[in-house]
N, CA, C and O atoms as CSV, one atom per row, in Angstrom:
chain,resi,resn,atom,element,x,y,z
A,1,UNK,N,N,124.248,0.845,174.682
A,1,UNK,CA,C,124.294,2.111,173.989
A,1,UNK,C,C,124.849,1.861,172.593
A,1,UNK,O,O,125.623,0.905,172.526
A,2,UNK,N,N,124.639,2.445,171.601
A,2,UNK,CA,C,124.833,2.437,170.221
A,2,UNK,C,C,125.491,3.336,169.670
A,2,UNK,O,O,125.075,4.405,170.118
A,3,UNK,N,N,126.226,3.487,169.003
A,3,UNK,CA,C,126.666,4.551,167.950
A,3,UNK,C,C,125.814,5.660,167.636
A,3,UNK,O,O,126.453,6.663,167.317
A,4,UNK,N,N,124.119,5.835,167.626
A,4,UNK,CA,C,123.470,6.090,167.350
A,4,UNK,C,C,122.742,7.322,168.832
A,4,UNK,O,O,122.130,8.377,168.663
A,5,UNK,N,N,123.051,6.775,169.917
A,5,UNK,CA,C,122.674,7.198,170.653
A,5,UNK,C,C,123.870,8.669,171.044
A,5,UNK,O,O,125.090,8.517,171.090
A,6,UNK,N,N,123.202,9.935,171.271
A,6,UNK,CA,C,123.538,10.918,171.863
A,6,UNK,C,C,122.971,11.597,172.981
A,6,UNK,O,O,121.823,11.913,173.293
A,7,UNK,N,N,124.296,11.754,173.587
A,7,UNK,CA,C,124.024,12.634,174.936
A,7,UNK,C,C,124.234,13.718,174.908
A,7,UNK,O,O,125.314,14.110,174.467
A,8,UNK,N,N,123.047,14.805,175.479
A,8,UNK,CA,C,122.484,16.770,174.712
A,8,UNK,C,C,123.124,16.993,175.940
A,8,UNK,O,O,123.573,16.206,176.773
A,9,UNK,N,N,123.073,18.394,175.884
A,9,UNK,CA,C,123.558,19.394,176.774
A,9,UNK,C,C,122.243,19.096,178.077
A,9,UNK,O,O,122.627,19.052,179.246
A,10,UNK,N,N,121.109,18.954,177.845
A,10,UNK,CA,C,120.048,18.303,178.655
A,10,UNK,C,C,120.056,17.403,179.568
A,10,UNK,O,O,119.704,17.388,180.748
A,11,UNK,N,N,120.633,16.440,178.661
A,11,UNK,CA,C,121.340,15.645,179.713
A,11,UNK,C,C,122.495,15.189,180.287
A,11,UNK,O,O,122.718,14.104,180.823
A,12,UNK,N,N,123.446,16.456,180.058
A,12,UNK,CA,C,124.382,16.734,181.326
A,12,UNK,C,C,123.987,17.575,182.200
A,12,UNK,O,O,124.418,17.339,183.328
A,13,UNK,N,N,123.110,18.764,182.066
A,13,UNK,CA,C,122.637,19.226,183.227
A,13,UNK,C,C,121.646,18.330,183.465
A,13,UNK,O,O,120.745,19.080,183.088
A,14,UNK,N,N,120.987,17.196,183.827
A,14,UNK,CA,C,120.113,16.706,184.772
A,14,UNK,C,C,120.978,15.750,185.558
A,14,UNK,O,O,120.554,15.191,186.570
A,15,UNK,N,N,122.272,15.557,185.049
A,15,UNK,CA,C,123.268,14.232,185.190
A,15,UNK,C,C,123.994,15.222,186.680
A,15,UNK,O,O,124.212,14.753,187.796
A,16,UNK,N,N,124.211,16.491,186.279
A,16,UNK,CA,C,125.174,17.180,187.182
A,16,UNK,C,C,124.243,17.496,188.278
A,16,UNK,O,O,124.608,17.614,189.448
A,17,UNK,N,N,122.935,17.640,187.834
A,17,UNK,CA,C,121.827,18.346,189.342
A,17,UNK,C,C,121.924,16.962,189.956
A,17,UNK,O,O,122.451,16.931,191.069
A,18,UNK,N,N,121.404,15.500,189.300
A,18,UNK,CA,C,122.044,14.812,190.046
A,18,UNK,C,C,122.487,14.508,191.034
A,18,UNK,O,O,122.057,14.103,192.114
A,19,UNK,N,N,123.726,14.802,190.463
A,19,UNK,CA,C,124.914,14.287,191.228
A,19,UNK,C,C,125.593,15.215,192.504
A,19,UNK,O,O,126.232,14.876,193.500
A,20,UNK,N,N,125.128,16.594,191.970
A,20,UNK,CA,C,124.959,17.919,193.013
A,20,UNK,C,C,124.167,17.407,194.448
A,20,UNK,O,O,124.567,17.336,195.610
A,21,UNK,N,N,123.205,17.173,193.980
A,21,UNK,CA,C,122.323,16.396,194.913
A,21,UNK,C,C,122.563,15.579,195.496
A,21,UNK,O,O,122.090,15.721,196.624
A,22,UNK,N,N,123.364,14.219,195.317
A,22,UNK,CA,C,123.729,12.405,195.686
A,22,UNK,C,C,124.820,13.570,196.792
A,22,UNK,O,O,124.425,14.062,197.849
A,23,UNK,N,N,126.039,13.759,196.252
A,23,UNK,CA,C,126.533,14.365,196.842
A,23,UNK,C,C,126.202,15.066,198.290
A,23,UNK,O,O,126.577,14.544,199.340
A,24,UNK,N,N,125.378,16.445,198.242
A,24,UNK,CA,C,124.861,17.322,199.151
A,24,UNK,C,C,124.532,15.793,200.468
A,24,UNK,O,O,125.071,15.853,201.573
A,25,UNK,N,N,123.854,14.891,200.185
A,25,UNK,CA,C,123.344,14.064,200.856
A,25,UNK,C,C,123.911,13.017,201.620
A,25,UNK,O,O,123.477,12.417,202.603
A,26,UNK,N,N,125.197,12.887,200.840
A,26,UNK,CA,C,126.748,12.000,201.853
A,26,UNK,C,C,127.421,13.083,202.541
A,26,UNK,O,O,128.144,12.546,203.380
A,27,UNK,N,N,127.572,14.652,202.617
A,27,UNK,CA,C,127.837,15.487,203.259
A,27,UNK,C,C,127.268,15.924,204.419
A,27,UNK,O,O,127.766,16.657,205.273
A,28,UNK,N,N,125.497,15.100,204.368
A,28,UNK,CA,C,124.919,15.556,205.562
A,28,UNK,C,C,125.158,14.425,206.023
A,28,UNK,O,O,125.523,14.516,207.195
A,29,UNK,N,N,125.121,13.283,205.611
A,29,UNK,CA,C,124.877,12.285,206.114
A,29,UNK,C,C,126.324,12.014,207.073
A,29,UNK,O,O,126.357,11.258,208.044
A,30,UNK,N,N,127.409,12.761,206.588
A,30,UNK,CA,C,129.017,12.494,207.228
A,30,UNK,C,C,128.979,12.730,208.528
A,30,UNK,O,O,129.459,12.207,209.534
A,31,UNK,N,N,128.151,13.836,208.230
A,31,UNK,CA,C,128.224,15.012,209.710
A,31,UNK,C,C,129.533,15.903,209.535
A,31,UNK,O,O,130.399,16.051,210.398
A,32,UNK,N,N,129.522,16.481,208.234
A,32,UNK,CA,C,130.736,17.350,208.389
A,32,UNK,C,C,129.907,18.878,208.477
A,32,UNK,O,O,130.455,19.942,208.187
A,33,UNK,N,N,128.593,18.760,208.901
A,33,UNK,CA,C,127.913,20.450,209.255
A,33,UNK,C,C,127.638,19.891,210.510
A,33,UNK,O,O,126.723,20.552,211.002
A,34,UNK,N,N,128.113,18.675,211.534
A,34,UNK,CA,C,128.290,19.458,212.603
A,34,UNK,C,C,129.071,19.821,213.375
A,34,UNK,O,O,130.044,19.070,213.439
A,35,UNK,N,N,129.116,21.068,214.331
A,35,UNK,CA,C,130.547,21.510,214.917
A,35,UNK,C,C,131.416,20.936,215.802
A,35,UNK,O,O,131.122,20.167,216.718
A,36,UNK,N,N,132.676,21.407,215.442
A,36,UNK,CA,C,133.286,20.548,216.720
A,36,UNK,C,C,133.083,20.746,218.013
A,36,UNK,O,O,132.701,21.877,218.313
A,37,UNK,N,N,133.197,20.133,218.693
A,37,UNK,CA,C,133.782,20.544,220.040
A,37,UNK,C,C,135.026,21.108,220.711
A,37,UNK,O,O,134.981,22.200,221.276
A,38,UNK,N,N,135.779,20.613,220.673
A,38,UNK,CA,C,137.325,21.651,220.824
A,38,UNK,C,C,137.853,21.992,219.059
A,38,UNK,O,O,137.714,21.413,217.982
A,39,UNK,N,N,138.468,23.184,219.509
A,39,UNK,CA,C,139.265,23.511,218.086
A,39,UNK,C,C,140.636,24.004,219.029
A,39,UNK,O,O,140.676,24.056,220.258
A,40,UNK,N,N,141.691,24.330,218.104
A,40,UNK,CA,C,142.641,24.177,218.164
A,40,UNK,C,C,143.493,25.804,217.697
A,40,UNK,O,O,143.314,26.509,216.703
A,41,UNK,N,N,144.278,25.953,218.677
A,41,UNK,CA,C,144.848,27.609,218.971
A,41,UNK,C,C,144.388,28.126,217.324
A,41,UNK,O,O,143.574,29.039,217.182
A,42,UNK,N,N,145.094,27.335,215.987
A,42,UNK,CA,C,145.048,28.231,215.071
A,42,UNK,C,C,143.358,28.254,214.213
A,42,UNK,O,O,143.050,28.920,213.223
A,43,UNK,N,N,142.657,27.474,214.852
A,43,UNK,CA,C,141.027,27.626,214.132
A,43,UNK,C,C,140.532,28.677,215.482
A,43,UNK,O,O,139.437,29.145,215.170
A,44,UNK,N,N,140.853,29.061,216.497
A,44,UNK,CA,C,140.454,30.027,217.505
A,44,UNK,C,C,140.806,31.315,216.831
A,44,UNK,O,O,139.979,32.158,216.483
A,45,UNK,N,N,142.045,31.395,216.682
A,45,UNK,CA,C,142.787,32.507,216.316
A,45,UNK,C,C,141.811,33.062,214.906
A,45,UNK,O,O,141.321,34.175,214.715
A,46,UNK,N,N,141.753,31.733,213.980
A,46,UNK,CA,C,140.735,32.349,212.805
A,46,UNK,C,C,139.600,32.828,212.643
A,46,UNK,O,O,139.038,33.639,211.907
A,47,UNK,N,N,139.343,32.085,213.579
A,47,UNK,CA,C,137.359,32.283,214.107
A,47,UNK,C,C,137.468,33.574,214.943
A,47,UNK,O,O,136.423,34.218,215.038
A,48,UNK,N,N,138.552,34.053,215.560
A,48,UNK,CA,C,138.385,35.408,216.079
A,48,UNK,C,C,138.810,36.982,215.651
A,48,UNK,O,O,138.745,38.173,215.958
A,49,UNK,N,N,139.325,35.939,214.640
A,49,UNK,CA,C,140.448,37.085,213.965
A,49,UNK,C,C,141.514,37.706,214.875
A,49,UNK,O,O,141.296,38.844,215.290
A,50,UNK,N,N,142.673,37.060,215.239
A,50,UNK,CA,C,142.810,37.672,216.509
A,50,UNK,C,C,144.759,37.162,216.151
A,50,UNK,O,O,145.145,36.371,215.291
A,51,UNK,N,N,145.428,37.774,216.931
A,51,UNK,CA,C,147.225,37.171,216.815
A,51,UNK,C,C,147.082,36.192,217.655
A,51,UNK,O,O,146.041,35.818,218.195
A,52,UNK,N,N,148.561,35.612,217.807
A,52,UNK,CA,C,148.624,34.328,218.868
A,52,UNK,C,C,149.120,35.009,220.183
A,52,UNK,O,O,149.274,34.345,221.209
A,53,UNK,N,N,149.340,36.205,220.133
A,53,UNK,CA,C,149.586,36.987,221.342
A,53,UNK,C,C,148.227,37.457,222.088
A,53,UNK,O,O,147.794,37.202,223.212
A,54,UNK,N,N,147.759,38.186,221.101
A,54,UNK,CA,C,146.217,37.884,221.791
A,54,UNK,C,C,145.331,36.819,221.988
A,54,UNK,O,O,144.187,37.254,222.126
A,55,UNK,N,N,145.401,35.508,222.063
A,55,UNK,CA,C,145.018,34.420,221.867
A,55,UNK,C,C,146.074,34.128,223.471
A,55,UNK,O,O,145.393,33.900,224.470
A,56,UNK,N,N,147.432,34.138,223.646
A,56,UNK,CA,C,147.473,34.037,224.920
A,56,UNK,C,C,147.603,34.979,225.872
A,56,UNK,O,O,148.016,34.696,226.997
A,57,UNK,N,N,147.290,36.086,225.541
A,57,UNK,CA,C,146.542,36.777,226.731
A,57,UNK,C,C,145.450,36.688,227.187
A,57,UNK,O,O,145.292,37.164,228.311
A,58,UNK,N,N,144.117,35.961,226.404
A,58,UNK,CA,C,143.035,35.626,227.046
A,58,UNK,C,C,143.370,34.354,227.876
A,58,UNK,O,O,142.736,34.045,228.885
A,59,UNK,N,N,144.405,33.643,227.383
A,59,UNK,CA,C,144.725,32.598,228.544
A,59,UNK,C,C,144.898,33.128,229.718
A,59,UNK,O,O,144.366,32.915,230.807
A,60,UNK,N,N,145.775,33.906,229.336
A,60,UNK,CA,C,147.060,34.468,230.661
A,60,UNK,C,C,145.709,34.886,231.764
A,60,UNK,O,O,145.596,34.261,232.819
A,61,UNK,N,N,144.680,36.044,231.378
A,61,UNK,CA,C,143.871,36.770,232.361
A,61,UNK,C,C,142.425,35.888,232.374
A,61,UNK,O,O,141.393,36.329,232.878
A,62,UNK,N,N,142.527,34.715,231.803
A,62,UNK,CA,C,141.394,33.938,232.246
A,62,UNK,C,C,139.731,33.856,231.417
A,62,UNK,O,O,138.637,33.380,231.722
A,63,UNK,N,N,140.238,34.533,230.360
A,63,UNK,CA,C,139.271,34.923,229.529
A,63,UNK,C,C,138.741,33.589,228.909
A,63,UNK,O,O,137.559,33.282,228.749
A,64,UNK,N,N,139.838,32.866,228.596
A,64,UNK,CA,C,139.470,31.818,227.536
A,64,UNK,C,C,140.022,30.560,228.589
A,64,UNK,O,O,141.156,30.518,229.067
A,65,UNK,N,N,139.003,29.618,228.810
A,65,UNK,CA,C,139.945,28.359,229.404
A,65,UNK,C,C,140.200,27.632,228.248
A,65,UNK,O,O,139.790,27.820,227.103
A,66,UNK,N,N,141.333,26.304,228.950
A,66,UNK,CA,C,141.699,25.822,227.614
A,66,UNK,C,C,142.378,24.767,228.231
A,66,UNK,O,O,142.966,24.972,229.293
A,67,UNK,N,N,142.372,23.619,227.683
A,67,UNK,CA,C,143.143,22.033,228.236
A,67,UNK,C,C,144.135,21.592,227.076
A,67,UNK,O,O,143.909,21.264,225.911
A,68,UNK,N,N,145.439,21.711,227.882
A,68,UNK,CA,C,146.533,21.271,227.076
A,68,UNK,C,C,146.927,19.369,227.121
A,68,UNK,O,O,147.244,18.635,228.057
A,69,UNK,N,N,146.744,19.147,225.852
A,69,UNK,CA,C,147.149,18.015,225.614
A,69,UNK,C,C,148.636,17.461,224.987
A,69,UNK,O,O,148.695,17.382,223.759
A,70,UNK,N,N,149.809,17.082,225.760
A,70,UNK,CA,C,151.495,17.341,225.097
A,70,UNK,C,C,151.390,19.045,224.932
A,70,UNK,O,O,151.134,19.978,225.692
A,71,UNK,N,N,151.713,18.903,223.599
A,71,UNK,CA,C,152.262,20.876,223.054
A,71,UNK,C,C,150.873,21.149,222.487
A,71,UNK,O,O,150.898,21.877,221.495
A,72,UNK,N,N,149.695,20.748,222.872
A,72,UNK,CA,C,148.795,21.300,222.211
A,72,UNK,C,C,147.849,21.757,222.944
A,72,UNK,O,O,147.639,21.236,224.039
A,73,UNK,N,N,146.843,23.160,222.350
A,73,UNK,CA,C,146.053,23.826,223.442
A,73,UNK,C,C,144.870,23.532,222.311
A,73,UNK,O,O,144.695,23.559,221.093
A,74,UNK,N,N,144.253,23.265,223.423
A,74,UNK,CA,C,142.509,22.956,222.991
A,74,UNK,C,C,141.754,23.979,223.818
A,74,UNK,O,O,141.902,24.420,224.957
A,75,UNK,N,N,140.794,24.220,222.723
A,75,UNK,CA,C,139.570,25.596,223.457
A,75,UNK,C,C,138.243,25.049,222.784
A,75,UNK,O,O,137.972,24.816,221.606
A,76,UNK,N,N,137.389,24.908,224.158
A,76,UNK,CA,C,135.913,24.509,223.708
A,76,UNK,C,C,135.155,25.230,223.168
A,76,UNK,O,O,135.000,26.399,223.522
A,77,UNK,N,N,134.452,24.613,222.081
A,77,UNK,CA,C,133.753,25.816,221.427
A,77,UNK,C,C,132.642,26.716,221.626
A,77,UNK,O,O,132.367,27.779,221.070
A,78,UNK,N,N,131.976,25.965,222.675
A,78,UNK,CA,C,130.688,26.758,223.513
A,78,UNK,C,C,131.605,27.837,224.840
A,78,UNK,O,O,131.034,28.732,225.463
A,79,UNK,N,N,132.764,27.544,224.983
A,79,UNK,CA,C,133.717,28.479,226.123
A,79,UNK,C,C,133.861,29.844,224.591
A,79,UNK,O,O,133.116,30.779,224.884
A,80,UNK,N,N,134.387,30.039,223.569
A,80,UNK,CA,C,134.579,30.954,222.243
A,80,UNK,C,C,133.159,31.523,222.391
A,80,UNK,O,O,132.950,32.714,222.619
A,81,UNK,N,N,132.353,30.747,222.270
A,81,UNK,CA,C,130.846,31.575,221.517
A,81,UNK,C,C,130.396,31.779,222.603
A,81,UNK,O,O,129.295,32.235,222.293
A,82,UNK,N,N,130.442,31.784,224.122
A,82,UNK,CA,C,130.337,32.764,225.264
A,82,UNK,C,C,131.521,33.882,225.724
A,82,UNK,O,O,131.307,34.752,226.567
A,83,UNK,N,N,132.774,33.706,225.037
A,83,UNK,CA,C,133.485,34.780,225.351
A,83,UNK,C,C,132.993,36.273,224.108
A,83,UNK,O,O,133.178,37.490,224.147
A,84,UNK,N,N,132.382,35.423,223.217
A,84,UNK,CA,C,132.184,36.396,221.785
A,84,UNK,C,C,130.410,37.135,222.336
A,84,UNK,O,O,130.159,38.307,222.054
A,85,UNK,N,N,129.432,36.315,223.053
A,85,UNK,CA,C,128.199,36.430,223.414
A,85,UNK,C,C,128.545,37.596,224.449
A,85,UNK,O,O,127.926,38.658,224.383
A,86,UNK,N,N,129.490,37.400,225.357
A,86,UNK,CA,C,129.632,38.513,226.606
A,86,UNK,C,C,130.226,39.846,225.788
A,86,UNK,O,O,129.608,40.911,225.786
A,87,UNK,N,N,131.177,39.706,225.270
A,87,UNK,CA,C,131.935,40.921,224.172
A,87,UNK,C,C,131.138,41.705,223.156
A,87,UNK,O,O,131.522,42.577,222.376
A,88,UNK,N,N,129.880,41.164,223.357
A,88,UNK,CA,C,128.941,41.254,222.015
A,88,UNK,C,C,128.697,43.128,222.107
A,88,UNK,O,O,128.720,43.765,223.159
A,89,UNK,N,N,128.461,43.750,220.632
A,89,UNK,CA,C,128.715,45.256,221.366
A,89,UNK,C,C,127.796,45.715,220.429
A,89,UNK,O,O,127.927,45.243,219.300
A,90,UNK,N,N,126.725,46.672,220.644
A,90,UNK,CA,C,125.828,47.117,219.529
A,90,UNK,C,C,126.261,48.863,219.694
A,90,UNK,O,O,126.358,49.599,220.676
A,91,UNK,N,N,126.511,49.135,217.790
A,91,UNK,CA,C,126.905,49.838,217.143
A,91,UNK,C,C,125.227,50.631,216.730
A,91,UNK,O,O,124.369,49.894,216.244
A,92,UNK,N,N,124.954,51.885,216.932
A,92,UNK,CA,C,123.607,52.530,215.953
A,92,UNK,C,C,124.147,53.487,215.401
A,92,UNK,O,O,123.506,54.194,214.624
């Protein structure tokens, strides 16, 4: 490159679509779009919008199973998106 040579506004947007792009493509390639399998009391709680009191009352009455590992509660995520599928409620 030379003294002579300039880089336009042209070609930073083709530099950034790019790189928008290279990018998008190590993100699929990570596998960070696909879901987990267990999540964890406080991604339940978010995904349901819900307190941690209500979060263990679906324990308590059996709503939600869940496998504790030490101090930690794990909830499968296909057990969530059938407690949310049965709850499902249509509004007209």
């Amino acid at each position: 490159m030379t003294t002579l040579d300039l880089i336009t506004r042209a070609d930073l947007e083709n530099f950034k679509k790019d790189l928008f792009e290279e990018l998008s493509k190590l993100k699929i390639d990570s596998g960070e779009n696909v879901q987990k399998k267990w999540l964890r009391s406080g991604e339940v709680r978010k995904m349901l919008g819900i307190s941690p009191g209500t979060l263990q009352a679906l324990r308590v009455k059996g709503v939600l199973s869940f496998t504790k590992v030490g101090s930690i509660l794990y909830y499968k995520h296909e057990d969530i998106n059938r407690v949310l599928e049965e709850n499902l409620s249509f509004t007209h």
